[in-house]
C-alpha positions in Angstrom: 11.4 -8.1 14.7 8.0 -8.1 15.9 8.9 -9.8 18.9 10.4 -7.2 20.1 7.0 -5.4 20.8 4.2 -5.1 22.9 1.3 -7.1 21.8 -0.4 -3.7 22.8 1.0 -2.0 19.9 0.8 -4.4 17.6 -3.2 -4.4 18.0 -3.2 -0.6 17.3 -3.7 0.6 13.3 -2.1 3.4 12.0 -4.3 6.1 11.6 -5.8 5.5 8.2 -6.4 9.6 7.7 -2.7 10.4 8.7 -1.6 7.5 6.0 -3.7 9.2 3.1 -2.3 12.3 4.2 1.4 11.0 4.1 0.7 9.0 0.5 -0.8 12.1 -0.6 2.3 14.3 0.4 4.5 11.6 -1.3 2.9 12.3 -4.4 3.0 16.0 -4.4 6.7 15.5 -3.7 7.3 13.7 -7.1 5.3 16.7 -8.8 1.9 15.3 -8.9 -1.0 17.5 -8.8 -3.3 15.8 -5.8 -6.9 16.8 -4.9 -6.9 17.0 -1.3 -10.3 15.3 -0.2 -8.8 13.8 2.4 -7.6 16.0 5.3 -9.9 16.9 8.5 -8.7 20.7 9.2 -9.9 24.1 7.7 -8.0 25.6 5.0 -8.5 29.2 6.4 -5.0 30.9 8.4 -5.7 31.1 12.3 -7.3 34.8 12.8 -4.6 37.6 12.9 -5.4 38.6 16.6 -4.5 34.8 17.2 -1.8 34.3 15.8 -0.6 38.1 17.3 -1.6 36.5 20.9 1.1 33.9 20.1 3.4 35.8 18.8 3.4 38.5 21.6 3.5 35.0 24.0 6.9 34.5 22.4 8.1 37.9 23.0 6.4 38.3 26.2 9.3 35.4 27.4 5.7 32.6 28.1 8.5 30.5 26.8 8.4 28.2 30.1 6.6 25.1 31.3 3.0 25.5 32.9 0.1 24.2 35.6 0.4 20.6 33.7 -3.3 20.6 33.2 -3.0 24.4 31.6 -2.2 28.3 32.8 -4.7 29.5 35.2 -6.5 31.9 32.9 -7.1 29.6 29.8 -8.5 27.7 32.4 -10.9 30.1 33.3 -11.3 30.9 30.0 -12.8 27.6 29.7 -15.2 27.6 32.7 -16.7 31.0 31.5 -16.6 29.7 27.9 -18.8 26.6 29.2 -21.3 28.6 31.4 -21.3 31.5 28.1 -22.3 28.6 25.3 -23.3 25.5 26.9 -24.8 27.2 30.6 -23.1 24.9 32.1 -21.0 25.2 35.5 -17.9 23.8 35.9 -15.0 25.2 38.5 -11.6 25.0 37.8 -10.6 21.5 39.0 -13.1 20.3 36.5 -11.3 21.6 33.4 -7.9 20.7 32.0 -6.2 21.5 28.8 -4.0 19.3 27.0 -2.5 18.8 23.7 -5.4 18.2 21.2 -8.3 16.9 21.5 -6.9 13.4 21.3 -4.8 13.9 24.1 -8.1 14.4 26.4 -9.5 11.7 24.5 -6.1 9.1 25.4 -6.0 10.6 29.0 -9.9 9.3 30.2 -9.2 6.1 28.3 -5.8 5.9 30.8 -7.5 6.9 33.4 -10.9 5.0 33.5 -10.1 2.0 31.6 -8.8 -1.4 32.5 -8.6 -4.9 31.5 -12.3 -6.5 31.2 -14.0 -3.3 30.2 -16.0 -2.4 27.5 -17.0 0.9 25.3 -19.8 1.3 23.0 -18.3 3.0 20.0 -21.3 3.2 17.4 -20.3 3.5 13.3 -19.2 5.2 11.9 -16.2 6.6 14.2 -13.6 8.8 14.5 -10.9 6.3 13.4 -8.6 7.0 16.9 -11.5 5.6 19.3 -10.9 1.8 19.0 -7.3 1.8 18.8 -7.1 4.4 21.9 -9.7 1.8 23.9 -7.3 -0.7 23.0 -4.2 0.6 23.8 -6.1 1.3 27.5 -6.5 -2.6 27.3 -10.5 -2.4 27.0 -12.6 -3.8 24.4 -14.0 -1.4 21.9 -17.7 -2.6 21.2 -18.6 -1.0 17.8 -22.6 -0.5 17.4 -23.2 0.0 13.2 -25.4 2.5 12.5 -26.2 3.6 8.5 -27.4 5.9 5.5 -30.7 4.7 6.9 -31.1 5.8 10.6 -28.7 9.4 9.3 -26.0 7.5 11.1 -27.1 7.6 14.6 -27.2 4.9 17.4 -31.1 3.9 18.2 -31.7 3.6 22.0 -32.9 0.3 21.5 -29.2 -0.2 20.2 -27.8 1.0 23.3 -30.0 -0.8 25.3 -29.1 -3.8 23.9 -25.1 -3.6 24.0 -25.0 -2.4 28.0 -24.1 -4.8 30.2 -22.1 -5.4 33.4 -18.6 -4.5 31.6 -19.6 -1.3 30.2 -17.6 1.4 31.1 -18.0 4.3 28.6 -20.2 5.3 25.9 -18.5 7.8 23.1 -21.4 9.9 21.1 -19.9 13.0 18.8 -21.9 15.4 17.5 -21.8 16.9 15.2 -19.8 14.0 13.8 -16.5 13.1 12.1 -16.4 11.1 9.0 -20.6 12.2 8.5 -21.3 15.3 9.7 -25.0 14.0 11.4 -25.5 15.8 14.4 -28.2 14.6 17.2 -31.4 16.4 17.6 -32.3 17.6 21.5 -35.0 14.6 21.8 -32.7 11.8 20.4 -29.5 13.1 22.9 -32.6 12.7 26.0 -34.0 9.4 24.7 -30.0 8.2 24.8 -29.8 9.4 28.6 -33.3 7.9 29.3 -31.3 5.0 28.9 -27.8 6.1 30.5 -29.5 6.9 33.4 -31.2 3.1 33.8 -27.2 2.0 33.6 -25.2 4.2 36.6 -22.2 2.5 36.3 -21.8 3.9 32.6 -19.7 6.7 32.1 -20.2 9.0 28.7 -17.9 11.2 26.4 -19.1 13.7 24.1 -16.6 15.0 21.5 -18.0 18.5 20.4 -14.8 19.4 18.7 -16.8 20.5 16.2 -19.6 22.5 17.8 -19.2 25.7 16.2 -19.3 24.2 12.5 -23.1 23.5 12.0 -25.8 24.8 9.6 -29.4 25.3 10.1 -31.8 26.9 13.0 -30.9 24.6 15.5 -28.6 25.8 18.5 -25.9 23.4 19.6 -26.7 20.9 21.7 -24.8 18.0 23.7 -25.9 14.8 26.0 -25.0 16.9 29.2 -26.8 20.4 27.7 -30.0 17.7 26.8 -29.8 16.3 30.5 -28.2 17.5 33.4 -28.2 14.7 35.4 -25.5 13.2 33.5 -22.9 15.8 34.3 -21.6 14.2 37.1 -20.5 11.1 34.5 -20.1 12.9 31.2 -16.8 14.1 30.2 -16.9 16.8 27.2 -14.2 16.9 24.8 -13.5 20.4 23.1 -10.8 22.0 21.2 -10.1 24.8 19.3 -8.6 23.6 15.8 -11.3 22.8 14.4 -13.2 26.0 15.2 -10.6 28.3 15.3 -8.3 27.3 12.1 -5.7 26.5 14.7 -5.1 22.6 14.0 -1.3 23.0 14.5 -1.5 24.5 17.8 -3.0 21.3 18.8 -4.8 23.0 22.0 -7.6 20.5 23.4 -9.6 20.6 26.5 -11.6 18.3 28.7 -14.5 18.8 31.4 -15.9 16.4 34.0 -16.2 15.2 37.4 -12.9 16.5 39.4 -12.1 13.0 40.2 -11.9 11.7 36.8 -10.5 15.3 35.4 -7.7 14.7 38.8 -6.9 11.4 37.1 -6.6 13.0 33.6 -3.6 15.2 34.6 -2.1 12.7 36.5 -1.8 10.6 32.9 -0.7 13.4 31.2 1.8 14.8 34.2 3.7 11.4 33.3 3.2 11.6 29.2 3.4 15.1 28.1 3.1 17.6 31.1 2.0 21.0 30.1 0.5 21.8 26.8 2.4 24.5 24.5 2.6 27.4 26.4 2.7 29.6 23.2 -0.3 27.6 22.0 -2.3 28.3 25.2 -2.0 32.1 24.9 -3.3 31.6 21.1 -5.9 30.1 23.0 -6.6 31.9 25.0 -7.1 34.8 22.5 -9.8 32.3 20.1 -11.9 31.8 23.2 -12.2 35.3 24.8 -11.4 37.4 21.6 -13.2 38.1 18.3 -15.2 35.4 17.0 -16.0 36.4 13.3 -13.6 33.1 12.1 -16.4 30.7 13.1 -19.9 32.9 10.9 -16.4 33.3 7.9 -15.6 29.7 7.9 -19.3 28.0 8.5 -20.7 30.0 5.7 -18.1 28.5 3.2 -18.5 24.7 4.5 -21.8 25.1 4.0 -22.1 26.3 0.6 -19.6 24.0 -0.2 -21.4 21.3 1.7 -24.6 22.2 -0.8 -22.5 22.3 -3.9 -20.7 18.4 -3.0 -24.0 16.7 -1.8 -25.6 17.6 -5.5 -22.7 17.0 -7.5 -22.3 13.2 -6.1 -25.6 12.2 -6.4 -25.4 12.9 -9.6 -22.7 10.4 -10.4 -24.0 6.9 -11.0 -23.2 4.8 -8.1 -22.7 7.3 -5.4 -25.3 7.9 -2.6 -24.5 11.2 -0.7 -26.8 12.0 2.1 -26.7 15.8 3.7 -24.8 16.6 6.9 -25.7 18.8 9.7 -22.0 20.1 10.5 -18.5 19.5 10.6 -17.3 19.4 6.5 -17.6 16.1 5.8 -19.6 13.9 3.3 -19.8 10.8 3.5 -21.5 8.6 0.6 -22.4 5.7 0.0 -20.1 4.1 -3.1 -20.9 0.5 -3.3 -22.5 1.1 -6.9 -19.9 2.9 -8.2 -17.0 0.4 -6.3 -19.4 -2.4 -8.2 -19.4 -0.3 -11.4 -15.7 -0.4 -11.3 -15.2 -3.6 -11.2 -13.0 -3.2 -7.6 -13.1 -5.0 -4.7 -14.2 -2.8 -1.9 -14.0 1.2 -0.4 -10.5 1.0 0.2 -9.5 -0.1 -3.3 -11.4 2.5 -4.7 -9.6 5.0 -2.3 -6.2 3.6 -4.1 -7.7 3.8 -7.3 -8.6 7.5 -7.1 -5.1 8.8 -5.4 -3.3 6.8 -7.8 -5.4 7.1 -11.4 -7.5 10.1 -10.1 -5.1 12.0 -7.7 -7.9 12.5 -5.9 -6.9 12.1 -1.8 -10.2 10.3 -0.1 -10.2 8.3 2.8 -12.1 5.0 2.5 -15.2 4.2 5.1 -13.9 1.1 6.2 -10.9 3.8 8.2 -14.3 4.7 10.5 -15.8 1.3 10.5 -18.4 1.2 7.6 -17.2 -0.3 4.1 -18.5 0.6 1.2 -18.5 4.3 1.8 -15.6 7.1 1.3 -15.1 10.5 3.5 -14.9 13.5 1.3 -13.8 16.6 3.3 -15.0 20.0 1.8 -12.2 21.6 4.1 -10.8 22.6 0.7 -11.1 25.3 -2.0 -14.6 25.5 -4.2 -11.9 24.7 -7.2 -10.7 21.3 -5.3 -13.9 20.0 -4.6 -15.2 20.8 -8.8 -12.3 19.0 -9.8 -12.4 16.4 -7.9 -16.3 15.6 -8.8 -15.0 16.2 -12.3 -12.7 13.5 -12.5 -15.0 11.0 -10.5 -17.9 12.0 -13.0 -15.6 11.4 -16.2 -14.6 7.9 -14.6 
């Protein structure tokens, strides 16, 4: 039956995280206690005065369709929240609001892309970046970085992958699977570069901006150096921040030609975002922001606690993140210890003989490691290192 689809589609992965999630549901279904390792969203509630903002919404009769590209006030709400954080000044025509994160992400690749492009993509990724550049009918060109340079691209490796194709350059920070987050002088040394290359356009995912450790402030490409602004797109959100994953409330900010685009891909896809989800929204960015201290101060201890705890299993190498609540070691000794073939075997091996949900490196372009996600309980995360130590 495959003939009766696009060769488009049939290019695209599933999206290895969603599977793992799914299996591991499956499992839990027939009874099976599972150690969720595996899933990239808090396990706190959304805030009370959010999820009263949406409520209120409801009953308030914001029950109707929108501005496509988001209600007027969580638009401002955006612009202030930009010049508040970042001090940066965007207007209104700059910003739009869509349904996730990935949405924004889907809409530039829509709007920008075409046929004979390229997009530097260094490794290890978000796993929906290739498979969105592809589906935009560009050429994703993945850059491998490792344990050894704390998972960041090298300008010289920048340098050496722009050419006349190049369209976009994707850098997210602080990053998902590895948590590595770039230091003010690496993010300039990258534009030093970008701005030798004016035909390159760049995207900085900061979804998870507010979930970060240590003295440093946050700190993104355009933040670094300003003369970018006029060809960087930021990428924001507030699930991960905000606990509000299922409200799936993204937002986007750029030039107004390439942001003008944007809505016009999304008019003809999904139109407005949730209008229920916006007020929520709209609440998380102008309202009390306690959540953010709450949750970072768990993800890290737990961050401290899963770092320790792996290195001390033979085989594992677990370097320390920066943010997010990720960890992402390296397991080709224990995968050789085993006696199994590669990262995603030994993902199989520990749902299915563990019950332990991971998601295998190879999902974000770098075998031989795993993503563990501390976005769990204290008690998940001991039991889980538990049952790897006793294997």
């Amino acid at each position: 039956m495959s003939e009766l689809l696009s060769k488009r589609v049939q290019k695209v992965k599933p999206s290895a995280t969603l599977a793992v999630t799914a299996k591991a549901n499956e499992l839990k279904s027939q009874g099976i206690q599972i150690v969720p390792m595996g899933s990239g969203e808090p396990d706190f509630d959304t805030p009370l005065n959010i999820q009263k903002a949406g409520i209120d919404a409801i009953k308030n009769g914001q029950t109707r369709y929108t501005a496509v590209d988001g209600t007027p006030v969580l638009k401002q709400a955006i612009v202030d929240k930009f010049k508040r954080e970042n001090n940066l000044d965007y207007s209104a025509t700059e910003v739009m609001v869509s349904s996730g994160g990935k949405q924004v992400f889907y809409n530039l690749c829509q709007a920008i892309l075409d046929k004979g492009n390229e997009v530097i993509i260094p490794a290890p990724y978000w796993v929906s970046y290739p498979d969105m550049v592809i589906l935009a009918d560009a050429t994703p060109v993945v850059v491998e970085t490792g344990l050894e340079q704390d998972f960041k691209i090298t300008p010289e490796q920048l340098e050496a992958n722009i050419n006349n194709k190049t369209k976009l350059f994707i850098i997210n920070s602080p990053s998902n699977p590895t948590g590595a987050v770039y230091t003010k002088e690496e993010l300039q040394a990258l534009a030093n570069i970008l701005k030798s290359h004016p035909h390159v356009l760049v995207i900085t995912d900061d979804i998870y901006e507010h979930i970060r450790w240590g003295s440093d402030d946050f700190i993104n490409i355009v933040m670094a150096e300003p003369e970018l602004k006029d060809r960087t797109i930021i990428l924001n959100g507030v699930s991960k921040g905000y606990a509000m994953t299922g409200w799936r409330i993204g937002y986007g900010a750029g030039p107004e030609t390439v942001i003008k685009a944007m809505k016009k891909i999304q008019g003809q896809s999904t139109s407005n975002p949730c209008s229920i989800a916006q007020a929520a929204a709209l609440e998380a960015l102008n309202g009390d922001q306690g959540i953010i201290g709450t949750m970072v101060s768990a993800f890290e201890e737990r961050h401290e606690f899963i770092v320790n705890a792996l290195n001390a299993i033979d085989g594992i190498e677990c370097p320390r993140s920066q943010g997010a609540f990720y960890s992402f070691p390296r397991v080709e000794g224990l995968i050789k210890r085993l006696g199994l073939k590669d990262d995603v075997e030994l993902s199989t091996f520990c749902l299915e003989k563990l019950n332990i949900a991971l998601v295998p490196g190879s999902a974000f372009g770098a075998p031989g490691y795993v993503r563990f996600s501390f976005a769990t309980s204290m008690d998940n995360i001991k039991l889980a290192v538990e049952k790897l130590a006793q294997v």
